[in-house]
C-alpha positions in Angstrom: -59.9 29.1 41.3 -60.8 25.4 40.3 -62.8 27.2 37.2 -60.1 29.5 36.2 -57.3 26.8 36.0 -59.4 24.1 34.2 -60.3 26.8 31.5 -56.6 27.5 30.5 -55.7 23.5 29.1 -59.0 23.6 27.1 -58.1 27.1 25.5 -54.8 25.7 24.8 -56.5 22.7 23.0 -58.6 25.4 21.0 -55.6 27.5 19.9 -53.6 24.4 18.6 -56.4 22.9 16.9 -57.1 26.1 15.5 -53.4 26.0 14.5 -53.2 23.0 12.9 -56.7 23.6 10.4 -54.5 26.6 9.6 -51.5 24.7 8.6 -53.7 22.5 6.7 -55.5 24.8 5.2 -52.1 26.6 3.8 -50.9 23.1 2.2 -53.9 23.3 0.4 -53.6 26.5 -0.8 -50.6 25.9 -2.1 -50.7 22.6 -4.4 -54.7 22.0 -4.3 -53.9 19.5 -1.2 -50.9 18.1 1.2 -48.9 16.0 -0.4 -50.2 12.6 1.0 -53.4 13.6 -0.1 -52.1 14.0 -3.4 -50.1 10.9 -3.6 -53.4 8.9 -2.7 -55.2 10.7 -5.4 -52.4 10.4 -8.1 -53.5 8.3 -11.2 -50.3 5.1 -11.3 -49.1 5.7 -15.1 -47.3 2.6 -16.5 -44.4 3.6 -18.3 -41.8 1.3 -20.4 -38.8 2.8 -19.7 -35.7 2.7 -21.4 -32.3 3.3 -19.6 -30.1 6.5 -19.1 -32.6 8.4 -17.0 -33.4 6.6 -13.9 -32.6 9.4 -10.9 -34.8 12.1 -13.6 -37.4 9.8 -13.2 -37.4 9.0 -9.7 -36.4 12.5 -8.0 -38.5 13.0 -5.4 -39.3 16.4 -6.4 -40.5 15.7 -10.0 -42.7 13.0 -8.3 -44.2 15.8 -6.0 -45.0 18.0 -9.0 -46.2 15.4 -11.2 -48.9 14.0 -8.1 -49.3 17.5 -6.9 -50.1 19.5 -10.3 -51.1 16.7 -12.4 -52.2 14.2 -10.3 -50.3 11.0 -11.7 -47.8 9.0 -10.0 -45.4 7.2 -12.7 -44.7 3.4 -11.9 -41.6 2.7 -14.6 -39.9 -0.7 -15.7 -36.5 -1.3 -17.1 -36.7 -2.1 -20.9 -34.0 -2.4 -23.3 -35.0 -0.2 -26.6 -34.1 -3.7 -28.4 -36.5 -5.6 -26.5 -39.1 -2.7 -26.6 -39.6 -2.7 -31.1 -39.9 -6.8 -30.8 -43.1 -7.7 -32.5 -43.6 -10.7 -30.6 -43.2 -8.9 -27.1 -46.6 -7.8 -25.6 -46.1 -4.3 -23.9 -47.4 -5.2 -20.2 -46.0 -5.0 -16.8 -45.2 -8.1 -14.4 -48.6 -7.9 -13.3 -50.8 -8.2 -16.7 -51.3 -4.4 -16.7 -50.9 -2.7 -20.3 -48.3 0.0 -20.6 -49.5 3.3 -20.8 -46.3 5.1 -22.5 -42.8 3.6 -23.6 -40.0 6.1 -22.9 -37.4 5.4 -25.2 -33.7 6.4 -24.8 -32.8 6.6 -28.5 -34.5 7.9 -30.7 -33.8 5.6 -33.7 -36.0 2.8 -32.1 -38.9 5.8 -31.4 -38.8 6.6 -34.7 -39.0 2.8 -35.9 -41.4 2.0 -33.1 -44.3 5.0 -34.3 -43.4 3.6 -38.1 -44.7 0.3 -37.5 -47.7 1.7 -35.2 -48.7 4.9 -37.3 -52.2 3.2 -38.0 -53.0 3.7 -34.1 -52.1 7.4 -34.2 -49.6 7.2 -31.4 -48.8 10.8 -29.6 -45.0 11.0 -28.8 -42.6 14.0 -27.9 -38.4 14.0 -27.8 -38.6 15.4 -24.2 -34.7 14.6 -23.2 -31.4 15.9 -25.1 -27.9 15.5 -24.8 -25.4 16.1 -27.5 -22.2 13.7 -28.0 -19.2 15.4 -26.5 -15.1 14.2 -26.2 -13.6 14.6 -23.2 -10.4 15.3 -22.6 -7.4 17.3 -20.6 -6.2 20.7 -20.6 -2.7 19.9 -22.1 -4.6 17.6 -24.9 -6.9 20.2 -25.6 -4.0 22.8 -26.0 -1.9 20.7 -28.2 -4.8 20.1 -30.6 -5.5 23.7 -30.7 -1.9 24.2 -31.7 -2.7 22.0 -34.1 -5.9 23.7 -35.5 -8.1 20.6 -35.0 -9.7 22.4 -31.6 -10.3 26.1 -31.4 -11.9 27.9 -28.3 -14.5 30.0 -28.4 -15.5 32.3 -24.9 -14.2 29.9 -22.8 -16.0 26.5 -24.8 -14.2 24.1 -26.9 -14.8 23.1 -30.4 -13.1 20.4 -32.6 -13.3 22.3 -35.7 -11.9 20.0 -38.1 -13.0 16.3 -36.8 -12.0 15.0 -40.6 -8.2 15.8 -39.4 -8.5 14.5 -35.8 -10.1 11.0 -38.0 -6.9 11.6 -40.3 -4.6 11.3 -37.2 -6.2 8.5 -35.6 -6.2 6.4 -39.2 -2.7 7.5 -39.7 -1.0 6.1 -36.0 0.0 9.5 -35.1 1.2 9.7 -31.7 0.5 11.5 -28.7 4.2 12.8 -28.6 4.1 13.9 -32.4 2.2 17.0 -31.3 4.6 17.5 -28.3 3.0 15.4 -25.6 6.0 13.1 -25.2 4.8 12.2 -21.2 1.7 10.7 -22.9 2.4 7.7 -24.0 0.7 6.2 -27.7 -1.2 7.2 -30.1 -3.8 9.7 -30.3 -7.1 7.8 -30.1 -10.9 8.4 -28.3 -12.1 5.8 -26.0 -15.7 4.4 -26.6 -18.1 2.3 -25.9 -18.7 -0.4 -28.3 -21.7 0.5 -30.5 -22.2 -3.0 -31.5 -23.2 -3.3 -27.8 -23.9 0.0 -26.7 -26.5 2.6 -28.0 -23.9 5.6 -27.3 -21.3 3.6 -29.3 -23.6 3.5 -32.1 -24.7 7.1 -31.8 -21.0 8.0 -31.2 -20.2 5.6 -34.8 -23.3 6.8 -36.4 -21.8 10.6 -36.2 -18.2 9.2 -37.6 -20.1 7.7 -40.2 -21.9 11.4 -41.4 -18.4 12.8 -40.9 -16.6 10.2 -43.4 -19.2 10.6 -46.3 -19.1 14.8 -45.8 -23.2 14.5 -45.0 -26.1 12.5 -43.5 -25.8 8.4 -43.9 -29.0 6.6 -45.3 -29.7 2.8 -46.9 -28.3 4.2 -50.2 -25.0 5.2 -49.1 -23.9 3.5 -45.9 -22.3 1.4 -47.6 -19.7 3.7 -49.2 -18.3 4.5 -45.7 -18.8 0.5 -44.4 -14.7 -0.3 -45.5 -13.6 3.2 -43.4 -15.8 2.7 -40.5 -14.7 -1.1 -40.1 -11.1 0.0 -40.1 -11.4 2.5 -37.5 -13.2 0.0 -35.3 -11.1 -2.5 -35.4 -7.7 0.2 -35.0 -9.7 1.2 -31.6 -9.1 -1.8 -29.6 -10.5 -2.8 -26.6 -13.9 -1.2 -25.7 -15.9 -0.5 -22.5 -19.7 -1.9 -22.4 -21.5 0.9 -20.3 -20.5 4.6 -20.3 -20.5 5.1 -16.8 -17.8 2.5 -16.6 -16.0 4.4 -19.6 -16.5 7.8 -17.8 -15.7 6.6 -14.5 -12.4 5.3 -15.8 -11.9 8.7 -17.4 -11.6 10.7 -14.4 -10.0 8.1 -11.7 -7.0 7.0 -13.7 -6.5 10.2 -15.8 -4.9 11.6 -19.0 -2.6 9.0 -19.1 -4.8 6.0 -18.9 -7.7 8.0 -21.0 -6.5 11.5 -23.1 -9.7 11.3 -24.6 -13.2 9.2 -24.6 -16.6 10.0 -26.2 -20.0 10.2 -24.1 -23.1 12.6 -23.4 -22.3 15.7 -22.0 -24.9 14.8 -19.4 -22.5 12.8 -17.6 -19.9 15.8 -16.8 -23.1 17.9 -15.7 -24.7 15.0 -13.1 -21.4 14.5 -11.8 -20.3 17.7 -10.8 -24.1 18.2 -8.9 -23.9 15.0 -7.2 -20.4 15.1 -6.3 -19.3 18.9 -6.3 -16.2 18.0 -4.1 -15.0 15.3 -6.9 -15.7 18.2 -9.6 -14.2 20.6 -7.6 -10.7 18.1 -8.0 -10.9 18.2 -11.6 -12.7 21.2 -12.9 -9.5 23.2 -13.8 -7.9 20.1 -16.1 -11.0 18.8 -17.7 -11.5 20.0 -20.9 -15.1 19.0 -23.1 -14.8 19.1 -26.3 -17.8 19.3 -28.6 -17.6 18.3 -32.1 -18.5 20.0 -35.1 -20.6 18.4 -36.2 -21.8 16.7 -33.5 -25.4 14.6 -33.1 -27.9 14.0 -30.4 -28.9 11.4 -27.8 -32.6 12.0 -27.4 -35.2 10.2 -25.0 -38.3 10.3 -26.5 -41.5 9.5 -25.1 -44.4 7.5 -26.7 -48.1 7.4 -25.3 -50.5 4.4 -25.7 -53.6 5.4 -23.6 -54.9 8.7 -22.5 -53.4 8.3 -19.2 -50.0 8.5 -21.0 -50.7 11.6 -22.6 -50.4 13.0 -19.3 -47.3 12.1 -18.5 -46.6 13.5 -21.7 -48.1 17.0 -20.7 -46.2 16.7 -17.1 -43.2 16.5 -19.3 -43.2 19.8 -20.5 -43.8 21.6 -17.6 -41.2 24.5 -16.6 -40.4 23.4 -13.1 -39.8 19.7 -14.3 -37.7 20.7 -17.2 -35.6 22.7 -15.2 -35.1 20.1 -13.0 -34.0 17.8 -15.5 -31.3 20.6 -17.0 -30.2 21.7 -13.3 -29.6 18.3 -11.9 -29.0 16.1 -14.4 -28.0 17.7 -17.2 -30.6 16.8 -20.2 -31.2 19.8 -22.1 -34.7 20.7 -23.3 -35.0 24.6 -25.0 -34.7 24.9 -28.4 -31.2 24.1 -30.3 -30.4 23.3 -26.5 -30.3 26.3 -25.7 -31.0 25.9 -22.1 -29.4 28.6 -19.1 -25.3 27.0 -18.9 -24.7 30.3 -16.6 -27.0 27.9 -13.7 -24.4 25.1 -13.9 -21.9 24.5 -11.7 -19.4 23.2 -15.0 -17.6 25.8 -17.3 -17.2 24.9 -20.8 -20.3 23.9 -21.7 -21.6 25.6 -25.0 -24.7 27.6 -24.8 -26.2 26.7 -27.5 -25.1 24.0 -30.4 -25.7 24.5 -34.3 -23.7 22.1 -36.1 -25.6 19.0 -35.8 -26.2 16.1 -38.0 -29.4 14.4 -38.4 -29.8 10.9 -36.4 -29.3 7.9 -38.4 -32.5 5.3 -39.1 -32.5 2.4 -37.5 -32.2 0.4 -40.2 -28.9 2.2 -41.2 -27.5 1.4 -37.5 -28.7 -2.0 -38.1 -26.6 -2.5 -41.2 -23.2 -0.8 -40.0 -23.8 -3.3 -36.6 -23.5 -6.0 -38.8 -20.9 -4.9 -40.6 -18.6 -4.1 -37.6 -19.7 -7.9 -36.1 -17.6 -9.0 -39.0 -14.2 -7.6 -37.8 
């Protein structure tokens, strides 16, 4: 009896270590290892990282895919794009260690940055979008379609005639004027200052194309320099940061804001992260995308080998749907990623009438035209 009773603990030791190799052995199967075998392993990718794009970054299950499938783990900084293109700023971390990629949130200082590198034959990708968008209120949004300046098309908005929204902003016309007498002032679009702000300047930049009827370059910025001053200064006071701006937007409402500019990303990683807050506001919020309208893209730039793989990770499916699904960065072609997955109506499927992004030297010159006022 002794025999029998001492044999059943050790077959119950047996069966649960048997158990666990199995358990093992499935976590294996399924990435290559377990996950904290695959964090050890992961290569540590320096990355200079511009701003806009923090949570993408650091979601846990991008970094899972990124150690698990391509077995790097990326260790980012905070840069400024400004601070990024200075010539006298060596490109290494705290520590001493070389960057291995510089992920840019505009894509005017990319584009400047690979110009003055182009004898090192850097690799680089635009792996983020987001198109400018206004946002605005249902009753705003109807009385400008009245108008003809907004026209709706399968449930999305379009300003269809931006040159006459300009014309009524220029011209002082108010808010009641078009029959919205319990909205006090005249019609204008909040923004954030784009002598501070990179979406201010993107946001400026696309007024800019708008006011000379086609894309802005060094020979003919400065034809549109007297119009763009004026409507700078006629905007008053301007917010610093977007998520202040956009934040403002939705707690003090149409009265306080009946329209601002920002990324359409912002609308999208609000209602995932707060889906009770969206749920508040879904029916009166109206976006409003502009035709034409430009883009915000984050572009990525690789220095070593080791960034090129961050560069691959990039691309891959499940990471690219994370960055649509949850925070709102489109990356198909023409943007045409799947808008029937997110939670916000109104967004447009796809978006055709784009201009080209401005140089950075262009930006440079209408900054320091605008310093003036």
């Amino acid at each position: 009896m002794n025999k029998k009773s001492s044999a059943t603990p050790i077959l119950g030791i047996v069966v649960i270590a048997a158990a666990v190799i199995i358990a093992i052995s499935m976590g294996k199967g399924k990435g290559g290892s377990t996950g904290g075998e695959a964090a050890s392993k992961a290569e540590k990718i320096y990355v200079a990282m511009g701003g806009g794009k923090e949570g993408f970054v650091q979601n846990e299950e991008v970094k899972r895919i990124m150690a698990e499938k391509y077995q790097i783990e990326i260790v980012p900084t905070a840069w400024s794009n400004g601070k990024l293109i200075e010539t006298d700023v060596k490109l290494v971390t705290d520590e001493g260690k070389p960057y291995d990629a510089v992920f840019f949130s505009d894509q005017r200082f990319y584009d400047y940055f690979k110009a003055q590198n182009i004898a090192k034959n850097l690799q680089g990708s635009i792996a983020l979008n987001t198109p400018v968008v206004i946002y605005s209120w249902d009753s705003i949004a109807d009385a400008l379609a009245a108008g003809g300046v907004v026209e709706e098309r399968n449930g999305t908005y379009f300003i269809n005639d931006m040159g006459a929204l300009l014309g009524m902003i220029q011209d002082g016309t108010k808010w009641s004027d078009l029959g919205l007498t319990h909205v006090f002032g005249t019609i204008n679009i909040g923004s954030t200052d784009p002598v501070t702000s990179s979406p201010g300047a993107t946001y400026y930049g696309l007024l800019m194309s708008i006011m000379n009827g086609g894309p802005i370059n060094e020979k003919n910025v400065d034809n549109v320099l007297p119009a763009i001053k004026d409507f700078y200064e006629y905007s008053g006071f301007m917010n610093n940061t977007p998520a202040d701006l956009f934040d403002l937007y939705l707690r003090t409402g149409m009265g306080a804001k009946p329209m601002i500019v920002d990324y359409e990303k912002s609308i999208l990683e609000f209602a995932v992260a707060n889906p009770e807050g969206y749920e508040q506001v879904k029916n009166k919020v109206r976006i409003l995308y502009p035709e034409p309208t430009i883009w915000n893209s984050h572009c990525l730039l690789t220095l070593t080998e080791k960034g090129n793989k961050y560069l691959e990770a990039l691309n891959d499916p499940d990471i690219r749907r994370i960055a649509w699904e949850q925070y709102g960065f489109r990356t198909g072609l023409t943007g045409g990623d799947r808008v029937a997955d997110m939670p916000v109506q109104g967004l447009a499927d796809e978006l055709t009438s784009v201009v080209p992004g401005l140089k950075k030297e262009v930006y440079d010159v209408m900054i320091e035209a605008l310093k003036e006022n």
